[in-house]
N, C-alpha and C positions, 0 to 999 in steps of 0.2 A: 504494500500500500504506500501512495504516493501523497503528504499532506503537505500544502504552501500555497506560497504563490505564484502565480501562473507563469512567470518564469524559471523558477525551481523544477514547476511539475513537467515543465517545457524539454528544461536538460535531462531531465529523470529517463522521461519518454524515450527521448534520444539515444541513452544508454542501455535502453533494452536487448537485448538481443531474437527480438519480436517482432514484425511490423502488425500484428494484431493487438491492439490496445483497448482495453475496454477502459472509459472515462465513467465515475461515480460521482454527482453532489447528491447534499444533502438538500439543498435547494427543494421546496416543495411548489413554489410558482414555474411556472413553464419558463415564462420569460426568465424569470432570473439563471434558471440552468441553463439556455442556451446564451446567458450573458457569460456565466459561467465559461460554457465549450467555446468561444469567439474569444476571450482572452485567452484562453492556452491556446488554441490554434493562430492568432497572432503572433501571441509567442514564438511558435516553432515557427512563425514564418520571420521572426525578426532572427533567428539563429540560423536561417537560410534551411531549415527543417524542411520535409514535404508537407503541406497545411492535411490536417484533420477534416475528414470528408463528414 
């Protein structure tokens, strides 16, 4: 399990040796979880990462 901020969870990602990732919040609003997946998939894209589909 991967806990921070969405540049932490960005490098975490990146160290896996997976390209299948399953992402978890605890977010109970809709909006807020995919405010949630849009900061870590920025993330990976500001580390030049492949962005999160």
């Amino acid at each position: 399990m991967i806990i921070g901020e969405p540049s932490l969870v960005a490098k975490k990602i990146a160290e896996l040796p997976t390209e299948e990732v399953m992402i978890h919040t605890p977010a109970h609003d809709v909006n807020d979880r995919i405010h949630s997946y849009k900061l870590i998939a920025d993330a990976m894209n500001d580390l030049s990462l492949p962005r999160l589909n």
